[in-house]
C-alpha positions in Angstrom: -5.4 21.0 -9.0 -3.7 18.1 -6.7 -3.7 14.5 -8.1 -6.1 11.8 -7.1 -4.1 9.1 -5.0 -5.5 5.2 -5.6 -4.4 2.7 -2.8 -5.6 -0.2 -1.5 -6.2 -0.6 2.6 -5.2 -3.8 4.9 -8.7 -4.7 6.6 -9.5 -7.6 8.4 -13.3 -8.1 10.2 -15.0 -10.6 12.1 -18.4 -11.1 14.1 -18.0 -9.4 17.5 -19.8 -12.7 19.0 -15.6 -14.5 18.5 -14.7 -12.0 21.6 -17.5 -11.1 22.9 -20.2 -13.6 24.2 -22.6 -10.5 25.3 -23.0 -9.3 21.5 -25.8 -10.2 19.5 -25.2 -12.7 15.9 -25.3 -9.7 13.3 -22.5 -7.7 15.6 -19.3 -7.0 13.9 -15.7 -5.6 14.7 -13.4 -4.3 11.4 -9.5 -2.8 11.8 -8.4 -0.5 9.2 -4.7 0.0 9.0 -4.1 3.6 8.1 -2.8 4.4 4.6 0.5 5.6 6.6 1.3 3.1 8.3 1.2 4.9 11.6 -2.3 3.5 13.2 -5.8 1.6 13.0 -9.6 2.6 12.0 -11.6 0.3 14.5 -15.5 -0.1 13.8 -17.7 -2.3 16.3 -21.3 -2.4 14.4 -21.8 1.6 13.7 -19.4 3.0 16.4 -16.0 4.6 14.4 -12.7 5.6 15.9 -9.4 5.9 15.5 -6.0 4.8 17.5 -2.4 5.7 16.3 -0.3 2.4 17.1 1.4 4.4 20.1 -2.1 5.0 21.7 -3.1 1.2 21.1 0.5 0.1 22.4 -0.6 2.3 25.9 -3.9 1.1 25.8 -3.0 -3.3 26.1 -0.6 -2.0 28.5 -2.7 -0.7 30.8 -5.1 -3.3 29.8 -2.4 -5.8 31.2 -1.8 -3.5 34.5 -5.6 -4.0 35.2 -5.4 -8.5 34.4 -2.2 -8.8 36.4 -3.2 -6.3 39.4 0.2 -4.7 39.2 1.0 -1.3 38.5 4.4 -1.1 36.3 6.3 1.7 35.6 6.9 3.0 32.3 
């Protein structure tokens, strides 16, 4: 039989309507820092995914690409 880990998470959540002016009053975004350290749970109202910190680090970059117009390499 394996033992029953007990931790505690790092969340932090907010009304989607901060960042977004298109979302309705009861619309919500929450992060979820992984038990491991090594990424994010991200929930906007019922919608559930996850992003290890590598694929969030690509994803502002190419975020940034697309504001600034310029292609960089990596």
């Amino acid at each position: 039989m394996s033992k029953v880990e007990i931790y505690k998470k790092k969340s932090a959540m907010c009304k989607a309507k901060v960042f977004d002016f298109l979302s309705k009053e009861e619309d919500f975004i929450e992060v979820t820092e992984w038990h491991n350290g090594e990424g994010i749970d991200v929930t906007i109202n019922t919608v559930n995914f996850q992003l290890s910190y590598g694929q969030l680090e690509g994803i502002i970059h190419l975020k940034n690409c697309l504001t600034y117009n310029k292609a960089e390499e990596i």
